[in-house]
N, CA, C and O atoms as a MOPAC input file, in Angstrom:
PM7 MOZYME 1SCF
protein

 N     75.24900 1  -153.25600 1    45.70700 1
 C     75.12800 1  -151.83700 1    45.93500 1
 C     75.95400 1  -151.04500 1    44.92700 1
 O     75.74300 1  -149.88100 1    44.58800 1
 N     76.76000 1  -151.71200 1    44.57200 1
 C     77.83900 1  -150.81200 1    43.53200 1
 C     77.20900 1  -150.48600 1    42.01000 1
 O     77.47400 1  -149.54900 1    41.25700 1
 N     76.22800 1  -151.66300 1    41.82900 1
 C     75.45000 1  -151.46200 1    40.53700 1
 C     74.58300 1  -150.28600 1    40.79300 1
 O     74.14600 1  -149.64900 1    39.83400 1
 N     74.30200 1  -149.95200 1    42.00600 1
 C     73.26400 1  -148.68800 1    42.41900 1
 C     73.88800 1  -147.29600 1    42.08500 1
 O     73.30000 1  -146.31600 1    41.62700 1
 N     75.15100 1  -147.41500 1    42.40200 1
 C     76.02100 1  -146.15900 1    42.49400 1
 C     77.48000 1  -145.98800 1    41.73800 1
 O     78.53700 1  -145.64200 1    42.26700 1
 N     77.20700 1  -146.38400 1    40.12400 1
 C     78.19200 1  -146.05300 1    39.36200 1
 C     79.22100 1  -145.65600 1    39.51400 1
 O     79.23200 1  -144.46300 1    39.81500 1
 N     80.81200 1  -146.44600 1    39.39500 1
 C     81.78300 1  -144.84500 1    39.91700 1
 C     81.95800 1  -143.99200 1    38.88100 1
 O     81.25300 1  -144.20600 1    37.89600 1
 N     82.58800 1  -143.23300 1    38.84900 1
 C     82.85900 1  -142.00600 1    38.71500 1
 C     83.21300 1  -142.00900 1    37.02700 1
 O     82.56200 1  -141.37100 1    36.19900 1
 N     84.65100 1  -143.06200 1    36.65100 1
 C     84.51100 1  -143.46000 1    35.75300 1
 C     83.84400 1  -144.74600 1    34.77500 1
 O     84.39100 1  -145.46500 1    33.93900 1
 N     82.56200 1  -144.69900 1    35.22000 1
 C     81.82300 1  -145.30000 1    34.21800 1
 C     81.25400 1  -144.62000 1    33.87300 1
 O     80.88100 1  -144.86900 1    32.72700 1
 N     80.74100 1  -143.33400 1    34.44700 1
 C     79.94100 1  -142.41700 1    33.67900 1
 C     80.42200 1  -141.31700 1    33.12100 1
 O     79.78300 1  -140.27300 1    32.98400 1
 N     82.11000 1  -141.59600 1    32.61400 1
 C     82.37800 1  -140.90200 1    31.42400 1
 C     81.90800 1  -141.65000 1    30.02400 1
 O     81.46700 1  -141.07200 1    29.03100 1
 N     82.06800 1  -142.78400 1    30.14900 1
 C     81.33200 1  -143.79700 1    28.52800 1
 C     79.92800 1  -143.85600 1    28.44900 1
 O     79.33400 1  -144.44800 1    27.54800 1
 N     79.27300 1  -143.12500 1    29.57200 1
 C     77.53800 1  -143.47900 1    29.64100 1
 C     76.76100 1  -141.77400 1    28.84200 1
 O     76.49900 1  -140.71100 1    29.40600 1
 N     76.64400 1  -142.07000 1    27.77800 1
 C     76.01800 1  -140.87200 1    26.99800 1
 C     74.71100 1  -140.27600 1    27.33900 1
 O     74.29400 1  -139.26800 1    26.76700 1
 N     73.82200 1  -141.12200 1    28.61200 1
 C     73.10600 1  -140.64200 1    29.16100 1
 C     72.89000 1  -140.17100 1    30.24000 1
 O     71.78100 1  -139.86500 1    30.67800 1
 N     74.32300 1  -140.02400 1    30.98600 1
 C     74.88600 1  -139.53000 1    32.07300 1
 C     74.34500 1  -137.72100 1    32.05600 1
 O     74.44200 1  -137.09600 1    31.00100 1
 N     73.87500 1  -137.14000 1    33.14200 1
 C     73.97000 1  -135.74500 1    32.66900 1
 C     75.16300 1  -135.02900 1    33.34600 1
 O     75.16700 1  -134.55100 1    34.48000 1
 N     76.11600 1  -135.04100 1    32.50000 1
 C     77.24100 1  -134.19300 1    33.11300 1
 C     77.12000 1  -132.73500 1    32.88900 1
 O     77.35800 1  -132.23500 1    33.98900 1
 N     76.98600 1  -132.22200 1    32.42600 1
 C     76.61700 1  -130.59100 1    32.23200 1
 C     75.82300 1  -129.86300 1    32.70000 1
 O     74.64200 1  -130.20300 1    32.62100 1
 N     76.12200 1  -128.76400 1    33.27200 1
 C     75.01000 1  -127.58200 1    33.77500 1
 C     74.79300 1  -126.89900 1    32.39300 1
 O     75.50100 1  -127.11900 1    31.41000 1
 N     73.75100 1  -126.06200 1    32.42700 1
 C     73.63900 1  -125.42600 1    31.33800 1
 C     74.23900 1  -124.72200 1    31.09900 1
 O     74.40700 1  -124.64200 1    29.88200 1
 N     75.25400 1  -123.37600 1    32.21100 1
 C     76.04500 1  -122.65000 1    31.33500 1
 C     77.34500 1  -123.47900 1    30.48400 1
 O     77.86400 1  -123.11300 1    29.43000 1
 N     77.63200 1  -124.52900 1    31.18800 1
 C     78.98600 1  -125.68800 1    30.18400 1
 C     77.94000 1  -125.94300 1    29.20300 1
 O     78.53700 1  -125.99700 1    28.12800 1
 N     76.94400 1  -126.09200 1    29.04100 1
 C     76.28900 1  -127.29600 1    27.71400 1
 C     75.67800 1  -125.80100 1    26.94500 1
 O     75.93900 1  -126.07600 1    25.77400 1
 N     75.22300 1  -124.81900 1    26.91500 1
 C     75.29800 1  -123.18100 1    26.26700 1
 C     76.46900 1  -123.08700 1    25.37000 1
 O     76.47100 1  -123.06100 1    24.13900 1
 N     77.94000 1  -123.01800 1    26.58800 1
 C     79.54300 1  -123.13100 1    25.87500 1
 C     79.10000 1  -123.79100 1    24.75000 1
 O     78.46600 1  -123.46200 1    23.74700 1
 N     79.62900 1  -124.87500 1    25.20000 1
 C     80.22500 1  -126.20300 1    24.32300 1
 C     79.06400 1  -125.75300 1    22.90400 1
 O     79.55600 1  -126.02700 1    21.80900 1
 N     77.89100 1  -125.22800 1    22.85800 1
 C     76.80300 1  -125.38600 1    21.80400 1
 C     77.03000 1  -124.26300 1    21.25300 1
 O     76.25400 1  -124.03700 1    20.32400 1
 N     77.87000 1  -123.37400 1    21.47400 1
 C     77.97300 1  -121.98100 1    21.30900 1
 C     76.78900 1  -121.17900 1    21.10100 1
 O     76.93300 1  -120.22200 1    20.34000 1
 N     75.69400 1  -121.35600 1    21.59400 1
 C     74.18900 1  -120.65000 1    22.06200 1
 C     74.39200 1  -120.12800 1    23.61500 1
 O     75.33500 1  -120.03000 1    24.40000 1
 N     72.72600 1  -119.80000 1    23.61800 1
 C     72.51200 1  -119.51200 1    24.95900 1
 C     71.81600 1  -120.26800 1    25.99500 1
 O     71.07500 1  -121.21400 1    25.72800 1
 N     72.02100 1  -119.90800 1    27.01500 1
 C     70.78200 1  -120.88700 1    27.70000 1
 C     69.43900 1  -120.55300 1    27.27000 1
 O     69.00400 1  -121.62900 1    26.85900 1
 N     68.73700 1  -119.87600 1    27.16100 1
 C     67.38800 1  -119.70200 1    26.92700 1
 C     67.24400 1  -120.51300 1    25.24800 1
 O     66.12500 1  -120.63500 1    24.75000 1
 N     68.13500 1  -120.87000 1    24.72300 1
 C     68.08900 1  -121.56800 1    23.48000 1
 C     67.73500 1  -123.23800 1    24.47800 1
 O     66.79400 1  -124.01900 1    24.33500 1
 N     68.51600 1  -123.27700 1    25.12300 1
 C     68.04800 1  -124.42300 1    25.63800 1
 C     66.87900 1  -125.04300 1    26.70000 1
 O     66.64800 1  -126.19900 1    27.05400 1
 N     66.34100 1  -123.94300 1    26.99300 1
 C     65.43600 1  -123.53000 1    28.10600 1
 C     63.91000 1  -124.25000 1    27.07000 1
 O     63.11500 1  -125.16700 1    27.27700 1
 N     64.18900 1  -122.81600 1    25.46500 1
 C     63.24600 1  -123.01900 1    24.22000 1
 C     62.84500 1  -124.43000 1    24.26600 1
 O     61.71400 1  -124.87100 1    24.46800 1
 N     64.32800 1  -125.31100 1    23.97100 1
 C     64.27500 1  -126.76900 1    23.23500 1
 C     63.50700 1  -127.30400 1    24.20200 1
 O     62.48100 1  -127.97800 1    24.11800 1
 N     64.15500 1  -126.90600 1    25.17700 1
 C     63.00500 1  -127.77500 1    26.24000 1
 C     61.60300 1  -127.86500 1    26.74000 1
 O     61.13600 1  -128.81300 1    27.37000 1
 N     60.81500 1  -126.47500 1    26.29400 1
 C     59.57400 1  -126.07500 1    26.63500 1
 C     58.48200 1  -126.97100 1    25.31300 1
 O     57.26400 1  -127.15000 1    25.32100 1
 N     59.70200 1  -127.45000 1    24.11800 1
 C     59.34300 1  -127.80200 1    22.79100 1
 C     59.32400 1  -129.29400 1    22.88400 1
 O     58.86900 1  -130.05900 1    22.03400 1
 N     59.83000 1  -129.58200 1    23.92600 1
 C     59.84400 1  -131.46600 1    24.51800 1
 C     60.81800 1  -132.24400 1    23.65300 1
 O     60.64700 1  -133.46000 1    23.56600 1
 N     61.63300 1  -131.77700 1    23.12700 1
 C     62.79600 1  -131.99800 1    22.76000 1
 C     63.85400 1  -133.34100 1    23.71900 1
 O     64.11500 1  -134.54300 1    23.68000 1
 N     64.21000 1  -131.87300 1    24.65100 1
 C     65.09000 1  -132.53100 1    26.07700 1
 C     64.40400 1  -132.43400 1    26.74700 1
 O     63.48700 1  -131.65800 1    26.47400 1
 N     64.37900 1  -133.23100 1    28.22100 1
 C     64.30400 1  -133.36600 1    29.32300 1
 C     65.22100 1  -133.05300 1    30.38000 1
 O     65.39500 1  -133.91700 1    31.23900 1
 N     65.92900 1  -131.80100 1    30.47700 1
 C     67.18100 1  -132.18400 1    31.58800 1
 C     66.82200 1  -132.81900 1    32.75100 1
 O     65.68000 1  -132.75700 1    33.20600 1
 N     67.63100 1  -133.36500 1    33.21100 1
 C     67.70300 1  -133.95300 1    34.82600 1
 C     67.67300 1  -132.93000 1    35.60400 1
 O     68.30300 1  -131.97100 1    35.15800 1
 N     67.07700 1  -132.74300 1    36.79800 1
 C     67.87500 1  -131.41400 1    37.74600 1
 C     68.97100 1  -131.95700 1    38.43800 1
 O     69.33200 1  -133.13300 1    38.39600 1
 N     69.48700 1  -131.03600 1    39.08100 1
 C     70.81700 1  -131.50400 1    40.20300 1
 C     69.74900 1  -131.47500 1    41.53700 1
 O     68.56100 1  -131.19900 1    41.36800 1
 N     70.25800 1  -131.76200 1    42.75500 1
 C     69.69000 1  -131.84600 1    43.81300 1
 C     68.70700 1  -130.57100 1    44.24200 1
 O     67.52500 1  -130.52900 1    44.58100 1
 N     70.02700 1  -129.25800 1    44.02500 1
 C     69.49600 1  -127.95600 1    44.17700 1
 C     68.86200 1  -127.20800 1    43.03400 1
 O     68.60400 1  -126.00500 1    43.00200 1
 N     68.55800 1  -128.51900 1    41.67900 1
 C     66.94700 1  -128.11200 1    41.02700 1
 C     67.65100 1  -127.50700 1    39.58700 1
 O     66.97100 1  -127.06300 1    38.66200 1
 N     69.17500 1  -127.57800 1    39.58100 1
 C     69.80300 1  -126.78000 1    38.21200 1
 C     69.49500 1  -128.17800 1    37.04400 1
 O     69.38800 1  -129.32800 1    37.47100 1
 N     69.39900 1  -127.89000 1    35.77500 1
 C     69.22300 1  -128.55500 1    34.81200 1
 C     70.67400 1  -129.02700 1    34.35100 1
 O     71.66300 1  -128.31200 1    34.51200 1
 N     70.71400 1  -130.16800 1    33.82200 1
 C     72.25800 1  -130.95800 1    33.81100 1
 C     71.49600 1  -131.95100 1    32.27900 1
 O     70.44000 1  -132.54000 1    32.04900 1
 N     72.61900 1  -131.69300 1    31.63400 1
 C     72.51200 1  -132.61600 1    30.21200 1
 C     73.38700 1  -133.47500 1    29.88100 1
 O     74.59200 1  -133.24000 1    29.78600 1
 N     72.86100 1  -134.50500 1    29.68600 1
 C     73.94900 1  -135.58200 1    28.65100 1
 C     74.14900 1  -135.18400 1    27.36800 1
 O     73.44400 1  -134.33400 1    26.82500 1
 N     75.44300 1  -135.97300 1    26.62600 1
 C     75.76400 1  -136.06700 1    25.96900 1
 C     75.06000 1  -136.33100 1    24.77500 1
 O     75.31300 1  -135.81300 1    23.68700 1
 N     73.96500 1  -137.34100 1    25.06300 1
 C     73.14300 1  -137.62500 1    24.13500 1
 C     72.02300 1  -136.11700 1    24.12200 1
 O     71.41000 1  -135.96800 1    23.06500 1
 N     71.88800 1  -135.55500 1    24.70900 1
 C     70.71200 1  -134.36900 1    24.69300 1
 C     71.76000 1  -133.08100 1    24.29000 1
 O     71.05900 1  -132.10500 1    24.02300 1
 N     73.28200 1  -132.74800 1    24.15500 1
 C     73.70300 1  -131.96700 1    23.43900 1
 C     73.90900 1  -132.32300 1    22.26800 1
 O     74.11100 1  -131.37900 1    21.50400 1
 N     73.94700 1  -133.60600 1    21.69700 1
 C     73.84100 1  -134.11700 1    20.10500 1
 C     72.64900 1  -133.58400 1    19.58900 1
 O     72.62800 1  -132.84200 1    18.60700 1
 N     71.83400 1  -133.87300 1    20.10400 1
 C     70.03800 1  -133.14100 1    19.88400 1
 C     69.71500 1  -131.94300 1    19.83000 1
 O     69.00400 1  -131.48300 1    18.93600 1
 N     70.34600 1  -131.07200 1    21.07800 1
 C     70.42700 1  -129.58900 1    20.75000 1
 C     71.26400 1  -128.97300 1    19.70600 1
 O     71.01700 1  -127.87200 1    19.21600 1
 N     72.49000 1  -129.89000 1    19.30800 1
 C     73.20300 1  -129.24200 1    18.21400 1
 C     72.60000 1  -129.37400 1    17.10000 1
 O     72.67700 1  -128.46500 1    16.27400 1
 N     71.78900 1  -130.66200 1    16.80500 1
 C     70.82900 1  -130.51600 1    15.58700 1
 C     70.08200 1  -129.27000 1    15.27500 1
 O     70.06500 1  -128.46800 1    14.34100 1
 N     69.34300 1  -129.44400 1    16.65100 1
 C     68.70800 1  -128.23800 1    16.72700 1
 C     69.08100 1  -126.78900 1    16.50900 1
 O     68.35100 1  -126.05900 1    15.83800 1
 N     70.08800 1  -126.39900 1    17.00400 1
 C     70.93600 1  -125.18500 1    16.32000 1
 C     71.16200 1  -125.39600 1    15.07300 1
 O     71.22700 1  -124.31700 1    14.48500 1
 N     71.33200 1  -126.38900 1    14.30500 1
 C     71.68200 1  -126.00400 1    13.04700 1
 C     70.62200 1  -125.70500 1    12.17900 1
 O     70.81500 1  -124.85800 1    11.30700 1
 N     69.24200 1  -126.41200 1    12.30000 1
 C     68.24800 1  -126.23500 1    12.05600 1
 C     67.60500 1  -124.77000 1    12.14600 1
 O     66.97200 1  -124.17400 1    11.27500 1
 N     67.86400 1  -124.45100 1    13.13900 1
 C     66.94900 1  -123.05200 1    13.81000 1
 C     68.28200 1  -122.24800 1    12.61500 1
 O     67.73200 1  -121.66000 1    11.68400 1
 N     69.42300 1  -122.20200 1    12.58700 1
 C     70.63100 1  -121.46800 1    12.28300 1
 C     69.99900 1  -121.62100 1    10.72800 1
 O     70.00300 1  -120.55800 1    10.10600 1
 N     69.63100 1  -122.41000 1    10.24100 1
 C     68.79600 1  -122.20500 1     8.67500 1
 C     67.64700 1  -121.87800 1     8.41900 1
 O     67.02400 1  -122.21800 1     7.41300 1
 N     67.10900 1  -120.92500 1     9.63700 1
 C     65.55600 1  -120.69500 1     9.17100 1
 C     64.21400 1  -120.87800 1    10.07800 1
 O     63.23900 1  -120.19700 1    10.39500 1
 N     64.91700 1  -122.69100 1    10.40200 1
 C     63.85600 1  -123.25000 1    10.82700 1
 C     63.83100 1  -122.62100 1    12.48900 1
 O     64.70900 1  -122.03800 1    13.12600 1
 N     62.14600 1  -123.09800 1    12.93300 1
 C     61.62300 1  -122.29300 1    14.17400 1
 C     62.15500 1  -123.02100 1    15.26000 1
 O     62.60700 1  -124.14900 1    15.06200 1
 N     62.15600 1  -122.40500 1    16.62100 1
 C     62.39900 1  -123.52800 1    17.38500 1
 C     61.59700 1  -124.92900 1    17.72500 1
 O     61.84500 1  -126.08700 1    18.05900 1
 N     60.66000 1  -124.21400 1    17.47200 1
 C     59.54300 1  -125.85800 1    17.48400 1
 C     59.34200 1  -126.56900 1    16.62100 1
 O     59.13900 1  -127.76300 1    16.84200 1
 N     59.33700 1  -125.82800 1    14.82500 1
 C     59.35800 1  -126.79900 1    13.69300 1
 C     60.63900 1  -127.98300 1    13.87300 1
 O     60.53600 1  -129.18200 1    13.61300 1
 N     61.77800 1  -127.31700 1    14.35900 1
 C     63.59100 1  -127.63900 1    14.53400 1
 C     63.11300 1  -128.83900 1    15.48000 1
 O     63.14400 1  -129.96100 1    14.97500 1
 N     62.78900 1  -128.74600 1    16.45700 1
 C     62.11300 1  -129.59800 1    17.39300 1
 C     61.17000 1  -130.86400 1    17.35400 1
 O     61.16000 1  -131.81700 1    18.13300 1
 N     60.30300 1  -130.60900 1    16.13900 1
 C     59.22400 1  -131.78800 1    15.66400 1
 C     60.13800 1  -132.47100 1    14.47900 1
 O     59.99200 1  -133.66800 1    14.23200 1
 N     60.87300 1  -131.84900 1    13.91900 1
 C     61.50400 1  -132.22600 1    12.76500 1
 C     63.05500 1  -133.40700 1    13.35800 1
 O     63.62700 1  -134.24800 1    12.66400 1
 N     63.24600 1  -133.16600 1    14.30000 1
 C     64.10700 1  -133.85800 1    15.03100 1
 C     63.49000 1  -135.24200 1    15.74200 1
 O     63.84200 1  -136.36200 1    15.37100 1
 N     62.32600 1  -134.96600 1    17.03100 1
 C     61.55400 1  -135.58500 1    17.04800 1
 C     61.22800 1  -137.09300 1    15.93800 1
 O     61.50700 1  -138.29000 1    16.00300 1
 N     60.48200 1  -136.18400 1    14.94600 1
 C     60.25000 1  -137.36400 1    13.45900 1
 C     61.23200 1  -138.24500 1    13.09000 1
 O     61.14300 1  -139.45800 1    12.89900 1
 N     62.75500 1  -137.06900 1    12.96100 1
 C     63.84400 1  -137.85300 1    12.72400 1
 C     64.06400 1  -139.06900 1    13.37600 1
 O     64.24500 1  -139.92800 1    12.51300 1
 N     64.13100 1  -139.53900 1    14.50300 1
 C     64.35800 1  -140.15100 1    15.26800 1
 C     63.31200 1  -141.47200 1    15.66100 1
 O     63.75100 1  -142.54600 1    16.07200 1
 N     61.54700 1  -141.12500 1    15.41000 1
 C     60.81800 1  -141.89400 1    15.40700 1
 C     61.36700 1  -142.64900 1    14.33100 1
 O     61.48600 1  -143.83400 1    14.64300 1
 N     61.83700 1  -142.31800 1    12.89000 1
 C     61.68900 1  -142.84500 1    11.85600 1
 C     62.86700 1  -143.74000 1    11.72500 1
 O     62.72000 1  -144.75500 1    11.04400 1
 N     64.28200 1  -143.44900 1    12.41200 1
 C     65.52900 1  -144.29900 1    12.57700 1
 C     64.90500 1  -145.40100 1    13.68100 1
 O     65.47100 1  -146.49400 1    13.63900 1
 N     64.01100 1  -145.29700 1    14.48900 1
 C     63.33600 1  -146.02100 1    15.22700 1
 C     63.24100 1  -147.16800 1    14.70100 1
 O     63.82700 1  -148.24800 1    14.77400 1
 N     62.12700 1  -146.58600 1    13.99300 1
 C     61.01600 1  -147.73800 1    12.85500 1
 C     61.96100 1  -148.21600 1    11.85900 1
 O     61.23000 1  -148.32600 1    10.87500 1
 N     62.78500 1  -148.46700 1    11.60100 1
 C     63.39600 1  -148.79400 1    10.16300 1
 C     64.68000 1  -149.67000 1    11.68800 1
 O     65.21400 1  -150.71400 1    11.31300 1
 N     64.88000 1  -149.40900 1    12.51300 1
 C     66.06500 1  -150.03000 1    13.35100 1
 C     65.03800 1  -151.67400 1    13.32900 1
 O     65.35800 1  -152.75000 1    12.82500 1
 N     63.62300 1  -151.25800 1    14.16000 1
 C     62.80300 1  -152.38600 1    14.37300 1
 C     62.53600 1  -153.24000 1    13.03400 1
 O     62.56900 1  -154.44600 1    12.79200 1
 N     62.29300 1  -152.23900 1    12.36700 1
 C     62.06700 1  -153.06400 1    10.38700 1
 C     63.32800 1  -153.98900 1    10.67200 1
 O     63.13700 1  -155.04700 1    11.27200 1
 N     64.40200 1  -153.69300 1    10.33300 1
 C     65.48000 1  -154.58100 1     9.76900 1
 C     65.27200 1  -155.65800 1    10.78200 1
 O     64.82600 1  -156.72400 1    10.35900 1
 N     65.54000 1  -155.53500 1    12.11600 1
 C     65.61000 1  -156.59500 1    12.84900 1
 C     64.70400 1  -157.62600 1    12.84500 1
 O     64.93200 1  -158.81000 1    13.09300 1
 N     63.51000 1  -157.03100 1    12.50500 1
 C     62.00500 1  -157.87100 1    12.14900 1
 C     62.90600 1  -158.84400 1    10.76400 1
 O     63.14100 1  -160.04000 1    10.93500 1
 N     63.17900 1  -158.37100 1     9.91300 1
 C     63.47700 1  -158.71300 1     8.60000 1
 C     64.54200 1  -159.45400 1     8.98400 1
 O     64.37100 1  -160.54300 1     8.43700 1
 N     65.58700 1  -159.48800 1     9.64100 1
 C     66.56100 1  -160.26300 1     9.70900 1
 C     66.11400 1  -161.67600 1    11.08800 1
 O     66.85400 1  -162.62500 1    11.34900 1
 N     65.02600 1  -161.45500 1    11.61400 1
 C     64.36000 1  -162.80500 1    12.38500 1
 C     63.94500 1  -163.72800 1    11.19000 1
 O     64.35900 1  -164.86000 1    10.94000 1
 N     62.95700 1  -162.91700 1    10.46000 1
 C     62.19600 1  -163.71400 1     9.14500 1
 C     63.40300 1  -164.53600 1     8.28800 1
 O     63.36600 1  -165.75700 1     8.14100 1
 N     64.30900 1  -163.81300 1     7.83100 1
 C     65.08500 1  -164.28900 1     6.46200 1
 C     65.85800 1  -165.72600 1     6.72500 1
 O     66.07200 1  -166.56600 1     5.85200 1
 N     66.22200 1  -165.82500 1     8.09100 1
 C     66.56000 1  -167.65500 1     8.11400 1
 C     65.23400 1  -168.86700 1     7.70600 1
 O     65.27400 1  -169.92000 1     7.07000 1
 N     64.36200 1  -168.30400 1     8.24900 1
 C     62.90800 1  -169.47500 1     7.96600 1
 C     62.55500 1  -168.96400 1     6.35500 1
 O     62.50400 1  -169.77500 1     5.43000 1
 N     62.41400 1  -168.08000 1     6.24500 1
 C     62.26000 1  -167.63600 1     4.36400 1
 C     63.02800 1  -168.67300 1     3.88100 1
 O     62.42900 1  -169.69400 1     3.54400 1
 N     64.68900 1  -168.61200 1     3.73300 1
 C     65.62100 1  -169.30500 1     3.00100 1
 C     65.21700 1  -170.96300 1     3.38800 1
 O     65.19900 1  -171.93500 1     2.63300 1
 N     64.98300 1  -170.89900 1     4.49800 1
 C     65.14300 1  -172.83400 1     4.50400 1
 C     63.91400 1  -173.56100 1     4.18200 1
 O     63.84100 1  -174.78900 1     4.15000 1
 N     62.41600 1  -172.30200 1     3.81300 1
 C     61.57900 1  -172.52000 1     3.35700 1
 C     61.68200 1  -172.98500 1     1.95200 1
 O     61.04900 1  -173.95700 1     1.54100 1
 N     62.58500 1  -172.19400 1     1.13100 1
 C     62.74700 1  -172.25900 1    -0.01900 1
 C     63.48000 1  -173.73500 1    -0.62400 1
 O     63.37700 1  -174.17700 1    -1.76900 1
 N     64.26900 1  -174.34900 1     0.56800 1
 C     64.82800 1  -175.33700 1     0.10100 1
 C     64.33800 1  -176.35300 1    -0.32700 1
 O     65.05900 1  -177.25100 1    -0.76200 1

């Protein structure tokens, strides 16, 4: 049962924890909420709700919105900021899976060669 119900401090090291309401995760981003409301209508984030339905963010989804501010803060739209992040991330994806593919292969390559 304890694996069901995390304590308290394990989900300070869990980056997908949503500790934040939106006016703390607004702060901390120095935006507004409706900046984050945007990101989200753009499928960006997903917040979690709280019980009584408020939106709560991890750590990992204010790394994402801060991209996103910096992006939008140069120009870019909220939704270009949004797909362009998106991509980012498919593409660290694909190149995470590449190497690992590449590093299964390279022991049978080398002892092929012998």
């Amino acid at each position: 049962m304890a694996a069901d119900n995390p304590t308290p401090s394990s989900n300070l090291d869990d980056d997908d924890y949503p500790a934040y309401t939106m006016g703390r995760a607004a702060e901390m981003l120095g935006t507004t909420p409706a900046f984050l409301r945007a990101i989200g209508e753009a499928k960006l984030i997903v917040p979690l709700r709280s019980e009584g339905g408020h939106r709560r963010y991890s750590r990992y989804q204010l790394r994402l919105a801060t991209r996103a501010r910096e992006l939008v803060d140069q120009g870019t739209s909220v939704e270009a900021a949004c797909r362009i992040i998106i991509l980012e991330d498919q593409l660290e994806e694909a190149q995470r899976i590449n190497e690992q593919l590449r590093n299964r292969e390279t022991p049978r390559d080398s002892t092929a060669d012998a």
